[in-house]
PyMOL CGO cylinders between C-alpha atoms (Angstrom):
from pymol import cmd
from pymol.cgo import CYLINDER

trace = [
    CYLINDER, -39.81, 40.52, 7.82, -41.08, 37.44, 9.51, 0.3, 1, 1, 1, 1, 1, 1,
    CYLINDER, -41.08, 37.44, 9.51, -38.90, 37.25, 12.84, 0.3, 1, 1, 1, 1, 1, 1,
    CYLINDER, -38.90, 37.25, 12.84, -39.18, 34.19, 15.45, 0.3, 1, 1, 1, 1, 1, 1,
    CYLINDER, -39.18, 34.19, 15.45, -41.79, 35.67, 17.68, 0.3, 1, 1, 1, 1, 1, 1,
    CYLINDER, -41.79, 35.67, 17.68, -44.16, 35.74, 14.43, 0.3, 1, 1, 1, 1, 1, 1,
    CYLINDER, -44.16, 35.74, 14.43, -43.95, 31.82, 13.77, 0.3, 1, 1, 1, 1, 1, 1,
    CYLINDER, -43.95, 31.82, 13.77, -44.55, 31.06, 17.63, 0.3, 1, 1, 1, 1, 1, 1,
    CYLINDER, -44.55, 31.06, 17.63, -47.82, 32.99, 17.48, 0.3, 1, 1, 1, 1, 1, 1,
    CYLINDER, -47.82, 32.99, 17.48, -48.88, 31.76, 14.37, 0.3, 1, 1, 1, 1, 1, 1,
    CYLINDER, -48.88, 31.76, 14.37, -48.19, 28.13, 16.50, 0.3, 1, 1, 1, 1, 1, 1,
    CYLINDER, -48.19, 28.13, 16.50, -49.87, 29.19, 19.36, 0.3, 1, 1, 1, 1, 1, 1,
    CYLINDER, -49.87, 29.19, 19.36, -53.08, 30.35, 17.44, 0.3, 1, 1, 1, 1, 1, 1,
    CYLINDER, -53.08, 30.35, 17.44, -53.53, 27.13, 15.48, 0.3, 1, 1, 1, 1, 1, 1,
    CYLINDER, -53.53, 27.13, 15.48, -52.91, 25.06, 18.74, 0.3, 1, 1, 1, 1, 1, 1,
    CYLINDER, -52.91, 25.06, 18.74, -55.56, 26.96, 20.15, 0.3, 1, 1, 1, 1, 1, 1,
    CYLINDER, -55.56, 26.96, 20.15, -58.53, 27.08, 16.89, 0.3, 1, 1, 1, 1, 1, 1,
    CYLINDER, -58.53, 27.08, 16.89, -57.49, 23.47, 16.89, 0.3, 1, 1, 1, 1, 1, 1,
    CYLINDER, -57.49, 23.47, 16.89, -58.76, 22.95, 20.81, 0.3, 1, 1, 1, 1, 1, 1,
    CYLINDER, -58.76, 22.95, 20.81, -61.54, 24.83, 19.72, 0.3, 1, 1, 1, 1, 1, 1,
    CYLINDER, -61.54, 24.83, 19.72, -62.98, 22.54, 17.02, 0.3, 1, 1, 1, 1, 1, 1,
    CYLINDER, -62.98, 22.54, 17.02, -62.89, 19.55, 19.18, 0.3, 1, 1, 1, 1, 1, 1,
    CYLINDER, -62.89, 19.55, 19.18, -64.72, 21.44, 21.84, 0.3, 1, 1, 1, 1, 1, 1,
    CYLINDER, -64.72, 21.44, 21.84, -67.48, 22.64, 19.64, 0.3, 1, 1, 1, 1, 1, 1,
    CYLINDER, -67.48, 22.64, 19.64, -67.64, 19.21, 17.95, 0.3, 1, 1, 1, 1, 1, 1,
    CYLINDER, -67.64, 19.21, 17.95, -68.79, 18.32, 22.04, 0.3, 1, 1, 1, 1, 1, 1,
    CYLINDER, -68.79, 18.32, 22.04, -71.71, 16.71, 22.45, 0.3, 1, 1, 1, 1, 1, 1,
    CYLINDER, -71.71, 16.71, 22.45, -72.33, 18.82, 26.07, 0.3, 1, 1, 1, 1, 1, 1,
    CYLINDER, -72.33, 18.82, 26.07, -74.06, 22.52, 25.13, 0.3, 1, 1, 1, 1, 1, 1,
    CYLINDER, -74.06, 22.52, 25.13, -72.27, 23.64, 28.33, 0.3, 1, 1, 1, 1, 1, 1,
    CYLINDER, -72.27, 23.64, 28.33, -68.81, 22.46, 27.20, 0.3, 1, 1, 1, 1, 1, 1,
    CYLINDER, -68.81, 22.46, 27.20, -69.47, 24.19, 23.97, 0.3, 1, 1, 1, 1, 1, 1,
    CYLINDER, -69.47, 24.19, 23.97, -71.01, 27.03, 24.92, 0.3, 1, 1, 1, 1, 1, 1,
    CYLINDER, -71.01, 27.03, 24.92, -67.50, 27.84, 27.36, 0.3, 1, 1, 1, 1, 1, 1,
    CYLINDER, -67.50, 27.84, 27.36, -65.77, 27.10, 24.31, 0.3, 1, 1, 1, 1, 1, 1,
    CYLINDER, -65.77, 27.10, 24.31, -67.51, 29.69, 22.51, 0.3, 1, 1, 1, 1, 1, 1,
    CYLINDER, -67.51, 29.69, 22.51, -67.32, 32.31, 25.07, 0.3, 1, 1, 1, 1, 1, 1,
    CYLINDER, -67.32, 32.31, 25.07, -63.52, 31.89, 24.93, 0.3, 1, 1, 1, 1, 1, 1,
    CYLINDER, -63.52, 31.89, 24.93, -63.26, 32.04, 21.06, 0.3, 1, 1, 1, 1, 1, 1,
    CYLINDER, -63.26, 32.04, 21.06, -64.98, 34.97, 20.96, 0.3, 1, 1, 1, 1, 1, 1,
    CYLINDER, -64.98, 34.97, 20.96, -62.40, 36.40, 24.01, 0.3, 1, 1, 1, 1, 1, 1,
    CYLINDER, -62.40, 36.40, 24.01, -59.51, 35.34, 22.06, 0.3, 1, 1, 1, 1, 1, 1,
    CYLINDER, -59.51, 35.34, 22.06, -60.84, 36.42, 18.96, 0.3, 1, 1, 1, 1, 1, 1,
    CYLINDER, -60.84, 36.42, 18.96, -61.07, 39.95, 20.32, 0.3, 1, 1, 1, 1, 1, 1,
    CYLINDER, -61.07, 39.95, 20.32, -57.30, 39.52, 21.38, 0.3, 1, 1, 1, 1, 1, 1,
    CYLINDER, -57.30, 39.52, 21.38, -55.75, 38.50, 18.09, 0.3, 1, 1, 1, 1, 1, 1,
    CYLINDER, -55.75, 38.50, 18.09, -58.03, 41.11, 15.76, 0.3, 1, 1, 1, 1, 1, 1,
    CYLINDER, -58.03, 41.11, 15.76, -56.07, 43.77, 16.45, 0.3, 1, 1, 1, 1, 1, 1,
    CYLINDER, -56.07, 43.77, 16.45, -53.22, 42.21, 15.17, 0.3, 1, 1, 1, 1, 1, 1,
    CYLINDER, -53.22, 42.21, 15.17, -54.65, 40.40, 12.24, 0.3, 1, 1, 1, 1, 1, 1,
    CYLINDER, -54.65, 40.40, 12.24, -54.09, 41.75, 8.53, 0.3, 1, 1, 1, 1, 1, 1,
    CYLINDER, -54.09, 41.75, 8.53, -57.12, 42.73, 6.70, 0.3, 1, 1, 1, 1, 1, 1,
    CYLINDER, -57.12, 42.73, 6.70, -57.81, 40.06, 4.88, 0.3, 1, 1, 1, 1, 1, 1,
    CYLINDER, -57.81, 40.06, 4.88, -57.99, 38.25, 8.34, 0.3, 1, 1, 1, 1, 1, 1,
    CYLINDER, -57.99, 38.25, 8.34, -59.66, 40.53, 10.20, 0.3, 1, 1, 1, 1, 1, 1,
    CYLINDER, -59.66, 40.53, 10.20, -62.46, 40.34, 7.93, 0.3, 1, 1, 1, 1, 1, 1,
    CYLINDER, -62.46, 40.34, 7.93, -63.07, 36.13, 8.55, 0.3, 1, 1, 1, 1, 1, 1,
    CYLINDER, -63.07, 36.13, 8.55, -62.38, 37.20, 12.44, 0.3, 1, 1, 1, 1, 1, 1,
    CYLINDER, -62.38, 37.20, 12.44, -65.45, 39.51, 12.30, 0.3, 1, 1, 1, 1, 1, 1,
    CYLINDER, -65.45, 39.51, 12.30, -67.22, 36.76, 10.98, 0.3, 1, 1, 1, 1, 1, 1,
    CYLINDER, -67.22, 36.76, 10.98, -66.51, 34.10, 12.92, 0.3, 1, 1, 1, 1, 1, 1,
    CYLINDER, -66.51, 34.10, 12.92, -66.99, 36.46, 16.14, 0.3, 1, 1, 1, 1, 1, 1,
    CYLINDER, -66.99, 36.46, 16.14, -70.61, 37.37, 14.81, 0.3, 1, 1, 1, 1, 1, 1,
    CYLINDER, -70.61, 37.37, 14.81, -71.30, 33.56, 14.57, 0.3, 1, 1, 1, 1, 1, 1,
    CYLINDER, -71.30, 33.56, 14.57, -70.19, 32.91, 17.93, 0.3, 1, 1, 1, 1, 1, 1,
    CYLINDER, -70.19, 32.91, 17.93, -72.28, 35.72, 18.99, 0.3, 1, 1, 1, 1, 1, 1,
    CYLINDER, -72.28, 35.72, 18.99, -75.12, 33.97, 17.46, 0.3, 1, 1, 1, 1, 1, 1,
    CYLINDER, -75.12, 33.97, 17.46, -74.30, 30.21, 18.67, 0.3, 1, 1, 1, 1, 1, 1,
    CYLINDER, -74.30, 30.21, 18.67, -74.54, 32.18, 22.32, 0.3, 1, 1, 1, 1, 1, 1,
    CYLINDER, -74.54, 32.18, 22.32, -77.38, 33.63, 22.01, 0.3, 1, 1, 1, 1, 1, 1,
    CYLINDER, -77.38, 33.63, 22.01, -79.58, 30.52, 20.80, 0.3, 1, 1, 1, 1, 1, 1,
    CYLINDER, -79.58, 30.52, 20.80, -77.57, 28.75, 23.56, 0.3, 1, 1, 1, 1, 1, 1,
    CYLINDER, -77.57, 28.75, 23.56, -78.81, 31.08, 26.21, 0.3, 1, 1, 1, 1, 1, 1,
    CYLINDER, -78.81, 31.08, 26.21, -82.61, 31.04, 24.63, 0.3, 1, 1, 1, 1, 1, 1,
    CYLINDER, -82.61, 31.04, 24.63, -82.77, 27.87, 24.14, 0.3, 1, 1, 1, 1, 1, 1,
    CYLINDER, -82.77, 27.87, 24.14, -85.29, 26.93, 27.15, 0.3, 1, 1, 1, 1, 1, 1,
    CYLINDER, -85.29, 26.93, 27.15, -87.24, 29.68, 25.65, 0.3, 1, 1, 1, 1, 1, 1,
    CYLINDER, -87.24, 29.68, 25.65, -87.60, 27.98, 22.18, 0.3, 1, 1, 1, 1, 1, 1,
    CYLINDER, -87.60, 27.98, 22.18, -88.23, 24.73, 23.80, 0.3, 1, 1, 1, 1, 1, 1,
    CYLINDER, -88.23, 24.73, 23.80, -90.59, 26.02, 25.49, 0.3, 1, 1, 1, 1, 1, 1,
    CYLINDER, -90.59, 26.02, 25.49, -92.73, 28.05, 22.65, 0.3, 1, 1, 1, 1, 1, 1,
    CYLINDER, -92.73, 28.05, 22.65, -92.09, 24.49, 20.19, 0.3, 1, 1, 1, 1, 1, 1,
    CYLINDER, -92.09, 24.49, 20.19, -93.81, 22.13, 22.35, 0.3, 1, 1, 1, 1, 1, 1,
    CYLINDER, -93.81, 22.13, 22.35, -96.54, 24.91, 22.88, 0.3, 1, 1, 1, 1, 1, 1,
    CYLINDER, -96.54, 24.91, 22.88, -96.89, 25.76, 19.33, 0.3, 1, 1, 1, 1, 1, 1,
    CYLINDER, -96.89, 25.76, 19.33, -96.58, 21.84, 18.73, 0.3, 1, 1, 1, 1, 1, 1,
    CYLINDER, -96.58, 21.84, 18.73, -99.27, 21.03, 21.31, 0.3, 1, 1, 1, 1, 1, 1,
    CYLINDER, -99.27, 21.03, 21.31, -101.92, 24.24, 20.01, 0.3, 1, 1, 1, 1, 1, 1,
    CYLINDER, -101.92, 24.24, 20.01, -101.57, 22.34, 16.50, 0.3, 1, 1, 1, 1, 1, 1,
    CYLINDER, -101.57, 22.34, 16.50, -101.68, 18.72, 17.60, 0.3, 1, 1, 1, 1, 1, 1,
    CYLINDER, -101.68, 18.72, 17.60, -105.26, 19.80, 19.27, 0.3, 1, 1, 1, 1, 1, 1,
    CYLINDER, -105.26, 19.80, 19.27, -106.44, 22.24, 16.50, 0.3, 1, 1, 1, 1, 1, 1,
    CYLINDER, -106.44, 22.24, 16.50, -105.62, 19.20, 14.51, 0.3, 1, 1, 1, 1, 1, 1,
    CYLINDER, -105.62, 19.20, 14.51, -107.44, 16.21, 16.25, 0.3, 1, 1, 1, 1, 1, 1,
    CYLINDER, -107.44, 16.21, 16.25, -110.74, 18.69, 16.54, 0.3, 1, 1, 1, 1, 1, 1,
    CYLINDER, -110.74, 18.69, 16.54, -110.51, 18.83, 12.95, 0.3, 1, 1, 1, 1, 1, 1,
    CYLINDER, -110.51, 18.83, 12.95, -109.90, 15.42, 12.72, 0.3, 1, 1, 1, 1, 1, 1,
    CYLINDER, -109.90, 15.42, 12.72, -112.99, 14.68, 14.79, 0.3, 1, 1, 1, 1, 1, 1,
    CYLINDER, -112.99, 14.68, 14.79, -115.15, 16.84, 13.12, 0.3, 1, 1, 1, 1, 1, 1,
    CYLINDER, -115.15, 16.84, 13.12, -114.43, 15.50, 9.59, 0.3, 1, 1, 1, 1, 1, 1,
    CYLINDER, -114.43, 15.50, 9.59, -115.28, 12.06, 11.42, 0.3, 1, 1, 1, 1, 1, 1,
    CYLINDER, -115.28, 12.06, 11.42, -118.70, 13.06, 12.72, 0.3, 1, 1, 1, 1, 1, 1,
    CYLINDER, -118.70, 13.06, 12.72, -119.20, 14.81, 9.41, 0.3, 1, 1, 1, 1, 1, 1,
    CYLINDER, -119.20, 14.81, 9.41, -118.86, 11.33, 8.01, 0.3, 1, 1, 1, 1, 1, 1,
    CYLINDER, -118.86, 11.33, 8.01, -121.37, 9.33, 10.13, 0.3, 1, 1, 1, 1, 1, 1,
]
cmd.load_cgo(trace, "trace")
């Protein structure tokens, strides 16, 4: 039996998963990544309580948010190994390039 209480949580969960789109959709990492943090908080809440079939796209979206978090916390890191991977093959690339032009003189 559906009572009362059961409709106003159902409320209060889309109100919230709604505020949580538009903060991911944020152009600000920080903004998004607080956003995400919280999800995953209020994801943890509500899984208890979720059926099966829920509890299932819950686990899912939490191991998602895990991820989002994680290349939000690394991503100085892989900033910083691009440009140096970037800048190695820019270089290996213009010695080759030079070579192949001496080659041709």
């Amino acid at each position: 039996m559906i009572t009362l209480n059961d409709i106003i949580n159902v409320s209060i969960v889309r109100e919230k998963y709604e505020f949580y789109e538009n903060q991911i959709k944020h152009k600000d990492v920080s903004t998004i990544y607080s956003a995400i943090k919280d999800l995953v908080s209020f994801i943890k809440e509500i899984k208890g309580y979720a059926s099966e079939e829920l509890a299932i796209i819950l686990k899912e979206q939490e191991r998602i948010a895990k991820r989002i978090i994680t290349v939000i916390r690394f991503r100085y890191i892989i900033i910083f190994l691009y440009k140096r991977i970037i800048e190695k093959l820019i270089n290996s690339l213009e010695i080759l390039m030079t070579k192949f032009l001496s080659k041709l003189s």
